[in-house]
C-alpha positions in Angstrom: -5.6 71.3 -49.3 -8.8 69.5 -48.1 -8.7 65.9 -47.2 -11.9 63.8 -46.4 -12.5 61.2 -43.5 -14.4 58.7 -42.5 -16.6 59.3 -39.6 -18.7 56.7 -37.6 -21.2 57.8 -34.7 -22.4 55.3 -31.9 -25.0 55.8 -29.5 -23.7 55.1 -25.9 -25.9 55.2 -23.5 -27.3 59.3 -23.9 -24.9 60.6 -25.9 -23.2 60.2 -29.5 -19.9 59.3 -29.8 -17.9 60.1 -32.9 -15.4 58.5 -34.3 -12.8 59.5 -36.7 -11.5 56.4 -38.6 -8.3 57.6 -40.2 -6.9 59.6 -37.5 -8.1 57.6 -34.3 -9.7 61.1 -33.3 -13.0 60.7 -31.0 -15.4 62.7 -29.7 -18.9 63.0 -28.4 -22.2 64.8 -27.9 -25.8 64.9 -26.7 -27.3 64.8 -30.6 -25.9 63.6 -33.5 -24.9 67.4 -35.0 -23.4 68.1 -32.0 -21.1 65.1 -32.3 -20.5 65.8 -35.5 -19.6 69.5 -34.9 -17.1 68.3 -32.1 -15.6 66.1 -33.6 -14.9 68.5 -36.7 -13.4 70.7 -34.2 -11.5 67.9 -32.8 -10.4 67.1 -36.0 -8.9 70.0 -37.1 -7.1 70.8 -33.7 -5.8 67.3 -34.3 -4.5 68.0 -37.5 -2.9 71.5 -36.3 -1.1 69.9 -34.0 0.2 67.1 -35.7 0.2 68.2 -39.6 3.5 66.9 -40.6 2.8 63.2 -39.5 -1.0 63.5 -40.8 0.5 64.4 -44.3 3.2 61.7 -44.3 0.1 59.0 -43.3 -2.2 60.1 -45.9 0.4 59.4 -48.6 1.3 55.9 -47.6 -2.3 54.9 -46.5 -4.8 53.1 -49.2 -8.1 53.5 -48.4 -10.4 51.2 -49.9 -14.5 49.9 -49.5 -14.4 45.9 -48.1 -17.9 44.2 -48.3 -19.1 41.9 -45.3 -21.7 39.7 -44.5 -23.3 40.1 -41.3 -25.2 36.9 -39.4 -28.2 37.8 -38.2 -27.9 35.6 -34.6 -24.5 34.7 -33.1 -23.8 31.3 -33.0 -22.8 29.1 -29.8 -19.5 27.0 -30.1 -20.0 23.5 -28.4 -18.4 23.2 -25.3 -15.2 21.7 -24.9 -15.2 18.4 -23.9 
């Protein structure tokens, strides 16, 4: 059985660090297809190890898309008085 993810790479400092949404699985290289590649291979050792719990997560998780809106500049609260 194949099962898709969500993955999210940040920048820090010089490397990528990716991040598996689902599973809480991160990890990082120097370029982005080396993260990527790393944390595939995170990934599945992940799910090796812990296959019974993944499988009882995927079936009572609902994944679904949520639309935002970002603000462009952060705003400053007043002080307290």
């Amino acid at each position: 059985m194949a099962m898709k993810y969500t993955a999210v790479i940040t920048k820090e400092g010089s490397w990528y660090v990716a991040h598996c949404i689902e599973l809480g699985v991160v990890s990082q290289g120097t370029s982005i297809p080396e993260a990527q590649a790393n944390l595939k291979e995170a990934v599945d050792l992940y799910i090796e190890s812990f296959a019974a719990r993944i499988c009882r997560r995927a079936l009572s998780s609902l994944l679904y898309p949520i639309e935002v809106s970002v603000v462009p500049k952060c705003r400053s609260f007043p002080a307290n008085s």
